[in-house]
C-alpha positions as CSV (number, residue, x, y, z in Angstrom):
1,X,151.3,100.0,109.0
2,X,149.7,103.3,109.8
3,X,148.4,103.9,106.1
4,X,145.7,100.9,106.3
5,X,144.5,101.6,110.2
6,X,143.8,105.1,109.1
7,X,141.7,103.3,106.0
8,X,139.9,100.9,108.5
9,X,139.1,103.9,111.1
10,X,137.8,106.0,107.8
11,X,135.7,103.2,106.7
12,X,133.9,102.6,110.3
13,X,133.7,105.9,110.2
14,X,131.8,106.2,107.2
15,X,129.7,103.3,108.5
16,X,128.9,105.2,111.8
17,X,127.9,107.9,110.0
18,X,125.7,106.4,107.7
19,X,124.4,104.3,110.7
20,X,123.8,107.6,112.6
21,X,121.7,108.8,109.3
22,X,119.3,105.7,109.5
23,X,118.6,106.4,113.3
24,X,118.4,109.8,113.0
25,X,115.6,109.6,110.5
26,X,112.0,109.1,111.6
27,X,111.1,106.8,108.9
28,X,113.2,104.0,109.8
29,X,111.6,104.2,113.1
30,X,108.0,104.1,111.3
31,X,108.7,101.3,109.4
32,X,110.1,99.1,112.1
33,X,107.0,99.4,113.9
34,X,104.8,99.3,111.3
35,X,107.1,95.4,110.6
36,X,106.3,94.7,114.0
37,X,102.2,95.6,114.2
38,X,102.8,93.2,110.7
39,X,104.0,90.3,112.3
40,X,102.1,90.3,115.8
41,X,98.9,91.3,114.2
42,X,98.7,89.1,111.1
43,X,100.7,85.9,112.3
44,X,99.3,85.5,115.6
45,X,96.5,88.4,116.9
46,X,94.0,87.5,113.5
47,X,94.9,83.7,113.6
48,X,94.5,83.4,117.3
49,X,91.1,85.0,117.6
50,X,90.0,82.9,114.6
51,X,91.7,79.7,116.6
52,X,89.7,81.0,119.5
53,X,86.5,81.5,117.7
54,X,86.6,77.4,116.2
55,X,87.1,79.0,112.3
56,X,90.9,78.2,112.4
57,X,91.6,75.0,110.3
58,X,95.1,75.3,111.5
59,X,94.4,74.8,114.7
60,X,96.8,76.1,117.6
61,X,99.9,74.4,116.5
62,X,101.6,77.5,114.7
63,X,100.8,80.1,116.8
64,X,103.4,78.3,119.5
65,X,106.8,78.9,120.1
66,X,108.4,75.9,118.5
67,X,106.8,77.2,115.2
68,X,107.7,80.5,115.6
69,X,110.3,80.2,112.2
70,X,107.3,78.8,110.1
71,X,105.1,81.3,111.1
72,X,107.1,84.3,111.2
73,X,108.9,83.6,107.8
74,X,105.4,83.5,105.6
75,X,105.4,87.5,105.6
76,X,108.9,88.1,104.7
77,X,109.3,87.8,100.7
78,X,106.0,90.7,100.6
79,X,105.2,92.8,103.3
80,X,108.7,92.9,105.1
81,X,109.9,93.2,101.6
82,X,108.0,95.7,100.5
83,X,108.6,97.7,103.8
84,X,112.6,97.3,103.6
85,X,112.3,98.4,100.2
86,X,110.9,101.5,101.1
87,X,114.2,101.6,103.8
88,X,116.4,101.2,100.9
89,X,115.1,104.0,98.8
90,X,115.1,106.7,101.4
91,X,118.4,105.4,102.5
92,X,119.9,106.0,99.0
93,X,117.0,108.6,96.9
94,X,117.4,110.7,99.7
95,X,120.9,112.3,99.3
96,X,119.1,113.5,95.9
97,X,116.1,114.6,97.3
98,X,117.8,116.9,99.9
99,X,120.8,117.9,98.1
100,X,123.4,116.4,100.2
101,X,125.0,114.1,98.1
102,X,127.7,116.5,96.5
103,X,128.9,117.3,99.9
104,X,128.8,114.1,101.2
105,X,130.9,113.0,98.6
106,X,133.4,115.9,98.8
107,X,134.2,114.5,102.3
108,X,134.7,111.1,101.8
109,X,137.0,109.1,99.6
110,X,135.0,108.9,96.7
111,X,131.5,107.5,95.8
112,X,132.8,103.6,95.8
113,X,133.4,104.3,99.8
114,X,130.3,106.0,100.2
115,X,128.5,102.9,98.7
116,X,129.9,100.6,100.8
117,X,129.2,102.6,103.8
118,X,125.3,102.9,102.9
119,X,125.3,99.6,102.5
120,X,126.9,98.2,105.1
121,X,124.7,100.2,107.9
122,X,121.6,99.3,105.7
123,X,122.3,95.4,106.0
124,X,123.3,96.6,110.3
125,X,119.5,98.1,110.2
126,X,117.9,95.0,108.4
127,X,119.6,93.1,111.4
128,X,117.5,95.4,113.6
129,X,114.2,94.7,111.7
130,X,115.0,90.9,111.8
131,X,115.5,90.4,115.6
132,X,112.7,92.8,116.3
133,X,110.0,91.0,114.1
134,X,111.4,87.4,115.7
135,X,111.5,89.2,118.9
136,X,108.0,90.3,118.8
137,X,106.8,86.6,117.2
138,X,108.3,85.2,119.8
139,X,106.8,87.4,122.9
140,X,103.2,86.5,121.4
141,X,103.8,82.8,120.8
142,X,104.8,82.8,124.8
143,X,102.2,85.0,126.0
144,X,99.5,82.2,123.4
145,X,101.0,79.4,124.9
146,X,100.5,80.6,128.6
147,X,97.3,81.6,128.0
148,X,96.4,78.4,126.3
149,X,98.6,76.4,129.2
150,X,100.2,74.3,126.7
151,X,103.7,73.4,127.1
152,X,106.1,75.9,125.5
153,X,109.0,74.0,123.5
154,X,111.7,76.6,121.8
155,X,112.3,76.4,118.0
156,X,115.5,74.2,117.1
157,X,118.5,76.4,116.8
158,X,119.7,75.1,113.5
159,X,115.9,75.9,111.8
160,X,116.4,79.6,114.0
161,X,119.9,80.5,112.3
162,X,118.6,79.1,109.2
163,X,115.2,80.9,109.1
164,X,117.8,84.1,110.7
165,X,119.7,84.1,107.6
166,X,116.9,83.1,104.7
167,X,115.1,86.7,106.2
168,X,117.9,88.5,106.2
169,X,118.6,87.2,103.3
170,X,115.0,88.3,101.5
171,X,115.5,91.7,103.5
172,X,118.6,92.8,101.8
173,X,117.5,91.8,98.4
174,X,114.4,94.0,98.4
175,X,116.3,97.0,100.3
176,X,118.9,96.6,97.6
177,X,116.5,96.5,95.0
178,X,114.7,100.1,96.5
179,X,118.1,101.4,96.6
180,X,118.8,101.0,93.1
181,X,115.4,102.3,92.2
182,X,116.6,105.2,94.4
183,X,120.1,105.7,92.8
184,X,118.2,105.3,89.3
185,X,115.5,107.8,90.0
186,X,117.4,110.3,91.8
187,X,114.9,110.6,94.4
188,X,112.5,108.7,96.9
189,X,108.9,109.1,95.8
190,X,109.1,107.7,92.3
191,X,111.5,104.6,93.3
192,X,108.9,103.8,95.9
193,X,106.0,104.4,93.6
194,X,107.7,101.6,91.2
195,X,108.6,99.4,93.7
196,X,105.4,99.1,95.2
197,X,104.0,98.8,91.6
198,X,106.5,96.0,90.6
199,X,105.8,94.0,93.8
200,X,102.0,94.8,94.2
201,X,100.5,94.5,90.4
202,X,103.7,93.2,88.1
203,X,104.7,90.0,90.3
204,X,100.9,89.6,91.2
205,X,99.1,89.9,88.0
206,X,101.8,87.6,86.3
207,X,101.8,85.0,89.1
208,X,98.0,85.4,88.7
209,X,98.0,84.5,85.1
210,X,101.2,81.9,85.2
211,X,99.2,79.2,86.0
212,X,97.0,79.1,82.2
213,X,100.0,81.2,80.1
214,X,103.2,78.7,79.7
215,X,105.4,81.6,79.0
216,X,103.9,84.1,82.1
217,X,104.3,81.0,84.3
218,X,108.4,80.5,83.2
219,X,108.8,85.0,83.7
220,X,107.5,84.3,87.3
221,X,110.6,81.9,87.8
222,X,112.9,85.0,87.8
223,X,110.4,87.1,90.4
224,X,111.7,88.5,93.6
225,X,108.7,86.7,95.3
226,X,108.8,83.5,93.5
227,X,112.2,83.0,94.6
228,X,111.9,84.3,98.5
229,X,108.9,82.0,99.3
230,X,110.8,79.0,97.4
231,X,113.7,79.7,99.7
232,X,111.8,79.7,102.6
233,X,109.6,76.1,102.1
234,X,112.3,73.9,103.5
235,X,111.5,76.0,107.1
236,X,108.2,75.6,106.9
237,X,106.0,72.6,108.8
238,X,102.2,71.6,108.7
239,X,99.8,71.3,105.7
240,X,101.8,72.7,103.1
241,X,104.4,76.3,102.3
242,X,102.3,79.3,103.5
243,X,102.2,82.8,102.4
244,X,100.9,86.1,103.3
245,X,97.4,86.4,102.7
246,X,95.6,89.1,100.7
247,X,97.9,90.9,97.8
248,X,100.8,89.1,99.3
249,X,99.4,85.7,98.5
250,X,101.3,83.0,96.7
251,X,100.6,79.6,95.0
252,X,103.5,79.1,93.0
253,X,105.5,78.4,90.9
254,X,108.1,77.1,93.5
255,X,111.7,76.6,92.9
256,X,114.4,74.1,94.4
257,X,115.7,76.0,97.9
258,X,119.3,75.9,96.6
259,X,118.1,77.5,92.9
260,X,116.4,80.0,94.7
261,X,119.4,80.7,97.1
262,X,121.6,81.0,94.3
263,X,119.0,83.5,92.2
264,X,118.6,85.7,95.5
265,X,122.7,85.9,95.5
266,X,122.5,86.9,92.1
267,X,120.2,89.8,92.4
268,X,121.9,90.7,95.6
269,X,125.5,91.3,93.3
270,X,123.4,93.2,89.9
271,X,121.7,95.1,92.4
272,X,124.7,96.3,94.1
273,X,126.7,96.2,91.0
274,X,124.0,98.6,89.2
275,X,123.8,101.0,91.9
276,X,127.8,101.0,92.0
277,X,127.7,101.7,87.9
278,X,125.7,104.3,88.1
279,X,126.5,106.2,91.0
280,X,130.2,106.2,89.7
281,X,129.2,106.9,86.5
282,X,126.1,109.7,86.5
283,X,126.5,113.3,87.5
284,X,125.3,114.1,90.8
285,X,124.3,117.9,90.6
């Protein structure tokens, strides 16, 4: 009985440590705020003033608490992406960049543990980012509403844990997706570079075109951002799904929710498994 408790304790361990790594670095602090001047800024600060200014078609409806899901959820298969991407790069290119992962790995139980580990306190810190953004969203719909002096009616809990999971959900697949660019490149810098380029000019350009070339059009099916926003238009209310605006914007194609579940999932395991294949596999000096 004492061989697996002294597993477990080595495993938390190894999470803890990992964990301690993410706080301890100045970037996961930069980008949590930067996720949080996102949300507050672009779903309610710009949209408000335009509400307040008579420009808003929208009107004052999703800026209020009880929309707080539909609102919130419109930034995260883009710009929270892209940010948790970033996350997921330094959290993995890193240990190249610096030198450390040899020594890591000489002091843990072998590179499938340390996987695990990074992982697991990487999905603990997209929790983090989740209730912050949600938490901030909700501060300013409260603060809008009692301003306005409507009345303030919470979001159903089922659409909260729902819209909860579907961002955690796009999260983890883009933070997954930078670390494998980081375990691919060895490094930080160049798995962010192609990250960004993938979700800024790939996805956009041949989302852009999709809609006059048959076979572009099908590609975008299998896009990151195709796939997020799909998942997402069941939790949306009022004239139609939203997106980011500017070079997160989205028109379509749009995909059944449960397709687009299953095609997140998907990623989520070749992502991993990838990272897994080659970390066991390549030589880390």
């Amino acid at each position: 009985m004492g061989w697996p408790m002294g597993r477990e304790e080595t495993a938390m361990s190894s999470v803890r440590a990992e964990l301690m790594l993410l706080r301890r670095r100045a970037a996961t602090w930069v980008l949590l705020a930067i996720a949080i001047l996102l949300s507050v800024f672009f779903s309610y600060l710009l949209p408000y003033l335009a509400y307040r200014s008579g420009s808003a078609a929208s009107g004052l409806a999703p800026l209020l608490p009880d929309r707080l899901v539909s609102t919130l959820l419109g930034g995260f298969p883009f710009y929270f992406g892209m940010l948790t991407l970033i996350l997921g790069a330094l959290a993995f290119g890193s240990e190249y960049g610096w030198g450390t992962l040899k020594t890591t790995l000489m002091q843990r139980s072998g590179r499938a543990h340390l996987l695990l580990a990074k992982l697991a306190a990487l999905g603990a810190v997209l929790v983090v980012f989740l209730v912050a953004v949600f938490a901030a969203g909700a501060l300013s719909s409260v603060l809008i509403g009692l301003r306005e002096g409507v009345a303030l009616l919470a979001p159903s809990p089922w659409d909260l844990a729902r819209g909860l999971a579907a961002g955690w959900l796009i999260l983890a697949v883009w933070a997954l997706f930078g670390a494998l660019l980081g375990v691919l490149s060895r490094g930080t810098a160049l798995a962010i570079g192609v990250g960004i380029l993938y979700g800024l000019v790939i996805e956009g350009i041949v989302a852009g075109f999709g809609e006059s070339i048959g076979l572009l059009h099908d590609l975008s099916r299998a896009f990151l951002r195709t796939n997020a926003y799909s998942l997402i238009v069941p939790l949306q209310t009022g004239s139609g799904p939203a997106s980011a605006g500017g070079p997160g914007a989205f028109s379509g194609p749009y995909l059944d929710a449960s397709v687009a579940l299953l095609v997140i999932l998907a990623y989520l395991v070749i992502f991993g498994g990838l990272s897994a294949l080659l970390l066991a596999r390549r030589d880390v000096s």
